[in-house]
N, C-alpha and C positions, 0 to 999 in steps of 0.2 A: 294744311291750314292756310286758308285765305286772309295773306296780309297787304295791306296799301300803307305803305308810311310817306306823307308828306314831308319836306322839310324845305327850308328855306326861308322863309320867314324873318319877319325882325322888325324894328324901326327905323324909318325911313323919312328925309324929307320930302314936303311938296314937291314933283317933281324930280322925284329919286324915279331910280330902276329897283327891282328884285327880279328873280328867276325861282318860282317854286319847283321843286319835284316831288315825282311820285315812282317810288319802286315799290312793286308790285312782284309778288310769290306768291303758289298755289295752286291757283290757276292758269289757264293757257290766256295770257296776255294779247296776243295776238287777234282772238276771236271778239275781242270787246272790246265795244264804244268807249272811249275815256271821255269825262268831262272834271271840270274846275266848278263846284260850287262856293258861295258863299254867305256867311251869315253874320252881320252885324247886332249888337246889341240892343235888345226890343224888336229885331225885326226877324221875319221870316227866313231860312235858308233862299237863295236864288239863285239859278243859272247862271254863269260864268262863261263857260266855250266849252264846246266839247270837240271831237274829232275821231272819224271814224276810222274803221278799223286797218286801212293802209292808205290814211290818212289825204284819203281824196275828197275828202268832206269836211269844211269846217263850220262853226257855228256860232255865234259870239252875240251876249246882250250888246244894247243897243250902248248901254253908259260904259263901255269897254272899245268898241272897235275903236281900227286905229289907235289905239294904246295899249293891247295885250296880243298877246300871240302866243295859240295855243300847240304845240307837236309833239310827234310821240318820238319811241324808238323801241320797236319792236323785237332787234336783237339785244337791249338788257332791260329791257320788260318796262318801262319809264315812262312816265310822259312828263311834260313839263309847261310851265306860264310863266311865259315872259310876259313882265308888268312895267310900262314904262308911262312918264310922264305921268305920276302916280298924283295922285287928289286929297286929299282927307278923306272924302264920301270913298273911299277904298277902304277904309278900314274894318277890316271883319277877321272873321277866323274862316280860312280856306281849306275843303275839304276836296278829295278828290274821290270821284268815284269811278267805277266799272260796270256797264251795261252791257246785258245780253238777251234780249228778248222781255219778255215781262218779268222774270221769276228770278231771273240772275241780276242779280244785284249788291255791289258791295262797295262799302264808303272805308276811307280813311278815318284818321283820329281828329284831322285837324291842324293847322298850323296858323299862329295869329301871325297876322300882316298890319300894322300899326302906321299908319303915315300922317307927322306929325312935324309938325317946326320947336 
């Protein structure tokens, strides 16, 4: 059974850090693209960073570089975002997902990221 559990999450001030994670079972971890999505309230899910498969590719919107950093770790199947120098306009529920071609495709549950004074 393909599971992605996020965790890390919480509330945070302007300018706080978090570190999300993502463990990942089921699948061979290894062979798939990880990415960070996100989704705020009234708005569309969005690209986040992704990173590919050993981790020689990164990829980051443009309202994130220089303040996230995306990496994996392929011997306990993870990946994880660091979020620094964090904004209000961060505030979404963060999901992670696993890519592999068109057809393989699998999302977490989610974890809310709140950054707030």
């Amino acid at each position: 059974q393909v599971q992605l559990v996020e965790s890390g999450g919480g509330l945070v001030q302007p300018g706080g850090s978090l570190r999300l994670s993502c463990a990942a079972s089921g699948f061979t971890f290894s062979t798939y693209t990880m990415g960070w999505y996100r989704q705020a309230p009234g708005k569309e899910r969005e690209l986040v960073a992704t990173i590919s498969v050993f981790s020689l590719d990164t990829n980051y919107a443009d309202s994130v570089k220089g303040r996230f950093t995306i990496s994996r770790d392929n011997a306990r199947n993870t990946v994880y975002l660091q979020m620094n120098s964090l904004k209000p306009e961060d505030t979404a529920v963060y999901y992670c997902k696993a890519s592999r071609g068109s057809r393989d495709n699998y999302w977490g549950q989610g974890t809310q990221v709140t950054v707030s004074s």
